[in-house]
N, C-alpha and C positions, 0 to 999 in steps of 0.2 A: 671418446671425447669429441669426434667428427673432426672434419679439415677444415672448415670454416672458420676459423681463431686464428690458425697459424700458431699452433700448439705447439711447446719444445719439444715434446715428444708422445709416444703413443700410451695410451693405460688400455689394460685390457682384466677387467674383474673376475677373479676366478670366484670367489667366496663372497660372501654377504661381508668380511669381516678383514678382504683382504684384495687385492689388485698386484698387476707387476705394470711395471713403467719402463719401454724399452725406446733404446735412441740407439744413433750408432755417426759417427764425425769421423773424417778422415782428410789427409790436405797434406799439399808437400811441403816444404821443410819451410822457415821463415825463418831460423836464425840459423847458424854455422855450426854450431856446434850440437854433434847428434844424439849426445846423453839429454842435452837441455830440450830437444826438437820431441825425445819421448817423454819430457815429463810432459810439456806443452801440449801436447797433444793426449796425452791422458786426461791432464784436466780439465781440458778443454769436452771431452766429449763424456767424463762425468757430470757436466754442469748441469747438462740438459735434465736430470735426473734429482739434483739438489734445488733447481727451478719449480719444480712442479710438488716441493715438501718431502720428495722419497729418501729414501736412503739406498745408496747404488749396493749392488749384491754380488756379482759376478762380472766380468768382463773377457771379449775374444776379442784378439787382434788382427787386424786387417793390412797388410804389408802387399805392397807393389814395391819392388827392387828389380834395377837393373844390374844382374848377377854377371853380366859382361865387362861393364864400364867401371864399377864400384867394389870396394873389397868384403866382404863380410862382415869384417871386424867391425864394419860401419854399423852394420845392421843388427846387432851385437849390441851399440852399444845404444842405438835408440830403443831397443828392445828392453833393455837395462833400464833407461829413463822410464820407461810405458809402467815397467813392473814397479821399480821403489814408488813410486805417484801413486798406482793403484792400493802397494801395502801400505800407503802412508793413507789411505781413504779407508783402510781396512776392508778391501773389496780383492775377489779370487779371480784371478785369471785361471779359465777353465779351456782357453783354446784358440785356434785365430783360422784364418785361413790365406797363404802366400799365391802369387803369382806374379811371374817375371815379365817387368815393364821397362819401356824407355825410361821413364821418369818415375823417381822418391815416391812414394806416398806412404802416410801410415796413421793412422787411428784404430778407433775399436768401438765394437760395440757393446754398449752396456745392458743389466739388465738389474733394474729396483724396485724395491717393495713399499706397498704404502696404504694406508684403510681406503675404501675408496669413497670414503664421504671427508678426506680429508686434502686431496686433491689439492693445487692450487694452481688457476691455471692464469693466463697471461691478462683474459679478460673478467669482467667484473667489479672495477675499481669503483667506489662510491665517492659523491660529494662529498667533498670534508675530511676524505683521505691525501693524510701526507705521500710524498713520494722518497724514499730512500735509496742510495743507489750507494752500494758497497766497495766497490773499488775502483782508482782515478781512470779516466779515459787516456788516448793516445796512442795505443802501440801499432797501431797501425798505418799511422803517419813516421813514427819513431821505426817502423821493421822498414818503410819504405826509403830512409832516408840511410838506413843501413845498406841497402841494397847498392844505391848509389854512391855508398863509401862518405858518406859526408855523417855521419854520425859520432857520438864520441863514445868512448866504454861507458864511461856513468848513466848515460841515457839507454844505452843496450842494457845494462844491469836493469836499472830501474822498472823497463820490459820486461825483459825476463822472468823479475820478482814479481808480479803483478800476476803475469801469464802464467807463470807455476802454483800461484796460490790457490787453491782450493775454496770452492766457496762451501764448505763443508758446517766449516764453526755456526757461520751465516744463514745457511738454512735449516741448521738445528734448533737457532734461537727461534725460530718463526712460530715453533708450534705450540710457546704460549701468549700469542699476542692475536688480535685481529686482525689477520690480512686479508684482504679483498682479491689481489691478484700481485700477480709475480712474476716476471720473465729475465733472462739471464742476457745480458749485451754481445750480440759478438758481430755477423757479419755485416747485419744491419746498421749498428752504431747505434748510442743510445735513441736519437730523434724517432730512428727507423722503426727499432722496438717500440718505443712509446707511442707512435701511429699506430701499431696493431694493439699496443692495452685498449685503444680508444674507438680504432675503425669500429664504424657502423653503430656506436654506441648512441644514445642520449648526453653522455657525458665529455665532457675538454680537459683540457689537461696546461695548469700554467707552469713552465720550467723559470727558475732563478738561476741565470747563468752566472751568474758570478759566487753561486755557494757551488756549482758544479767541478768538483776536483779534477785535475788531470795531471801527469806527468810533466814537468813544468818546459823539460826540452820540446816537448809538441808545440810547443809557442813559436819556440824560433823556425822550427824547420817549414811551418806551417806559413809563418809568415816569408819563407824563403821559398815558398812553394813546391815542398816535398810532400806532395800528397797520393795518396792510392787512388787509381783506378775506381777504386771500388765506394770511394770517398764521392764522388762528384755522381755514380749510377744510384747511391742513395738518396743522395739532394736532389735527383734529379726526378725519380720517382716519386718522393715523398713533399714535395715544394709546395704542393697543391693544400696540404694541409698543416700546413706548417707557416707560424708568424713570427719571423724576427724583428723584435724593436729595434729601430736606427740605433739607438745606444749602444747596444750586443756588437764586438769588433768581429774582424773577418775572420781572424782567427780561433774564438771562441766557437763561432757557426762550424768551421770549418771541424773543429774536434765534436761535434756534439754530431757530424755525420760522420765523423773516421771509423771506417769499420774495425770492429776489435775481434781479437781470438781470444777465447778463454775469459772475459768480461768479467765484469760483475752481477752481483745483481739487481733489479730495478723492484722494488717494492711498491706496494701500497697498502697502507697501514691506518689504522683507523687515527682521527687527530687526539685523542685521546688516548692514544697506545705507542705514539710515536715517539716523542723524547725518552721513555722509558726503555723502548726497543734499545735506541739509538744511544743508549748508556752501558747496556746489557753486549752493544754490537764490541761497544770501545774497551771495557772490563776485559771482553775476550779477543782481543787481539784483530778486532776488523776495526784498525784505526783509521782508517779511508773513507767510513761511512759517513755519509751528511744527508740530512732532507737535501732537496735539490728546488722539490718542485709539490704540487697539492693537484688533485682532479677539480673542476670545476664543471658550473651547470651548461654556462656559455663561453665563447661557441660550440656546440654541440660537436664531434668527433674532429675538433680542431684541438693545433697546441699552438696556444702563445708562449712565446720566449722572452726576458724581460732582463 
């Protein structure tokens, strides 16, 4: 697929009739509890896979433990999360590979199957295609505000449930509709990803902030100023192409850069395919799905926000 795109991940064609799609995500812990930290992290690095149309097939796990500091049972039980995640994708762990570090880590790599003229990659979106984005933004303004103890349960749940979902149902519907292109949200944050559907393109991209869902606690904390790191190295790289109308609050801006784990996805759908998708998404249990936004002609590899 080449580097040039900023791909979720690699294809490599073996058959005329056939391709595998491999990625592999790994990160240390984000919320407290370790059973939740291995589904999170399973899903999170099956996405890359359900981005691109595949269907994930296999998975090895990738574990850095500090076998000094920390008890096993730890590692146990995120190992536990990794597996129910992957059997609830219906995908085999066949293997991982350990070794002993200061610090947590743990993900996995995958490996998925898919025709290779069926592909769907991040770039390609046409005029006149809607944009879909399948589940609400925020948790990583919301993980940040956990961190600093200032969070409440309901808004940690509300994380968590997001982050464990699977975008499985969502990119199974895709392969009877027109999509154009397709990328999955995560460290970039939706704006970040939407810069690369469009870098270098002919085409722009309008976002409708106020149809754009998120986690409704990301509001306050946002405006109380608990934001990521990783929040402000987004806006900060991607500013140049990117238009916010004075109407858009600070906070709105601010969640459409919060980098997410485990995302959603960002579609683009032909306008004529899209409410129908967007029926088919809600029948099957992706009730978070909303247009958001549409590509447009001008400005060329810009996005206005509105």
């Amino acid at each position: 697929m080449g580097f040039n795109g900023a791909e979720d991940a690699g294809v490599y064609k073996l058959t005329n009739d056939l391709a595998i799609i491999q990625t592999l995500d790994f990160f240390t812990p984000i919320v407290d509890d370790p059973y939740t930290f291995g589904q999170v992290a399973a899903a999170n690095a099956l996405s890359d896979v359900y981005a691109m149309g595949g269907v994930p097939q296999t998975a090895m796990n990738i574990v850095c433990f500090p076998v000094k500091t920390l008890n096993m049972a730890i590692l146990n039980q995120i190992l536990k999360g990794g597996l129910d995640k992957l059997n609830e994708a219906e995908v085999t762990l066949v293997g991982g590979h350990s070794v002993e570090d200061h610090e947590l880590k743990y993900g996995l790599s995958v490996t998925g199957t898919i025709h290779p003229d069926k592909v769907l990659r991040n770039r390609g979106a046409k005029v006149g295609d809607k944009l879909i984005l399948t589940k609400p933004l925020g948790t990583g303004i919301i993980n940040t505000a956990l961190k600093r103890e200032k969070t409440s349960d309901e808004a940690v749940k509300k994380a968590i449930d997001t982050m464990t979902t699977l975008n499985k149902v969502a990119s199974e519907l895709l392969a009877d509709f027109d999509i154009s292109a397709c990328t999955d949200i995560t460290g970039f944050g939706l704006l970040g990803h939407a810069c690369e559907m469009i870098d270098g393109t002919d085409t722009g991209m309008m976002i409708y902030s106020n149809s754009v869902s998120f986690i409704a606690e990301a509001k306050t904390y946002a405006e109380a100023e608990l934001l990521p790191g990783g929040l402000h190295r987004n806006r900060d790289f991607r500013t140049h192409m990117v238009t916010i109308y004075n109407n858009v609050p600070q906070y709105m801006s601010d969640i459409m850069f919060d980098p997410q784990t485990s995302g959603g996805l960002l579609i683009a759908v032909s306008d004529s395919d899209s409410e129908r998708l967007l029926t088919k998404m809600h029948s099957a249990g992706v009730t978070e799905a909303a247009i958001i936004g549409e590509i447009i002609s001008k400005p060329e590899g810009k996005i206005v926000v509105q």
